[in-house]
Structure formats: structure tokens, C-alpha cells
C-alpha positions as CSV (number, residue, x, y, z in Angstrom):
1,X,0.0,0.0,0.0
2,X,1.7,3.5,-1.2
3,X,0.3,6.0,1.3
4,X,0.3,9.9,0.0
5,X,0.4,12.6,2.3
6,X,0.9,16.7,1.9
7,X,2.9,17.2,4.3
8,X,6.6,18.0,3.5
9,X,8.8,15.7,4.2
10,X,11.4,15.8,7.4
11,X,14.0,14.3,8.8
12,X,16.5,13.9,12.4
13,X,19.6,14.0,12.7
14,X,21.7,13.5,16.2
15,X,24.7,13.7,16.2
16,X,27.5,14.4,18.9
17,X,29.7,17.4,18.9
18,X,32.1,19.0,21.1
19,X,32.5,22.7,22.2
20,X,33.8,24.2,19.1
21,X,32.7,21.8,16.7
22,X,29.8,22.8,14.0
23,X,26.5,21.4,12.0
24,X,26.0,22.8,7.9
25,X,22.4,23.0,7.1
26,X,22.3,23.5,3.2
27,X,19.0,25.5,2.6
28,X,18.0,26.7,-0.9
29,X,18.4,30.2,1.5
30,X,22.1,29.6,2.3
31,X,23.9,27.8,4.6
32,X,23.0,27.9,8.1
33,X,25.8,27.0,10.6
34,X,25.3,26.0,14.0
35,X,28.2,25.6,16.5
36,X,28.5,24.5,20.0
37,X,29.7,27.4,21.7
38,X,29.8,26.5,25.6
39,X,28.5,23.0,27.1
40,X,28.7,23.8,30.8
41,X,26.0,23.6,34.2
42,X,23.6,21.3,32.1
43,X,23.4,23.6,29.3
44,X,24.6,24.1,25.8
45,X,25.2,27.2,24.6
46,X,24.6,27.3,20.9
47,X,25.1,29.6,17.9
48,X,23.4,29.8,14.8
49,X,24.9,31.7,11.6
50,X,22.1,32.1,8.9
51,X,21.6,34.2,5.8
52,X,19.3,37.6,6.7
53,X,16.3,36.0,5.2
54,X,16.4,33.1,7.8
55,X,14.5,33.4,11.1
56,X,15.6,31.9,13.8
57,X,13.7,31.4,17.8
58,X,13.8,29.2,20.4
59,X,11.4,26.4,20.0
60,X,8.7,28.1,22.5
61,X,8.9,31.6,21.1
62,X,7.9,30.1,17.6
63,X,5.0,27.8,19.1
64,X,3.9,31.2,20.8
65,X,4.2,33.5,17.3
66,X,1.9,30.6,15.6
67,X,-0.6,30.3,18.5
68,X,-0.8,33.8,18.1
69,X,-1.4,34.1,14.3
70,X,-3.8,31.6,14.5
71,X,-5.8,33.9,16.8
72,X,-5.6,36.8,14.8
73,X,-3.0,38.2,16.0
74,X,0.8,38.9,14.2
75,X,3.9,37.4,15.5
């Protein structure tokens, strides 16, 4: 059975890195880079390169912009 769906595909990917060490994302946007800048206290301190036309938020502040513009209102 071949099942069709509209959703766009995805994918994971885990992978183990050390302070320093980086992860290429190769978007049709650019590349978007994203090192491991301090692991320390429980905590990973991350940074994310990405062209200027690439948004970028922490994982609640996007679930809050869409809750939002699903209300009416503008993220």
C-alpha cells in the first residue's frame, strides 16, 4: 500500500559534537551553521549563523508567534 500525504517531508539528525565543533544546514536560503559554543552547568550554549532572510527562535517563542497568528493576531 503506497500512502500519499501533503505534508513535507522531514527528517533527524543526532549527532555528537564537542565545544567548538559545528553542523551545515544546506538551505536553498544559504547555509546555516550552528556551533556549539559552551556546554557547561547542564546547558549548551549554541550559535546559529544564517543568511538575513532566515528566522531563527527558540522552540517556544515560535509555538507562541503561531498560537498567536492563528488567533488573529501577528507574531
Amino acid at each position: 500500500m503506497v500512502v500519499r500525504s501533503s505534508a513535507p517531508a522531514t527528517g533527524a539528525l543526532v549527532v555528537s559534537r564537542r565545544a567548538g565543533e559545528t553542523i551545515i544546514i544546506d538551505t536553498s536560503d544559504g547555509l546555516i551553521e550552528v556551533s556549539i559554543a559552551r556546554i557547561g552547568s547542564g546547558r549548551v550554549r549554541l550559535r546559529v549563523q544564517t543568511p538575513l532572510t532566515v528566522r531563527v527562535d527558540r522552540g517556544e517563542v515560535h509555538r507562541a508567534n503561531l498560537a498567536s497568528a492563528a488567533a488573529g493576531g501577528t507574531p
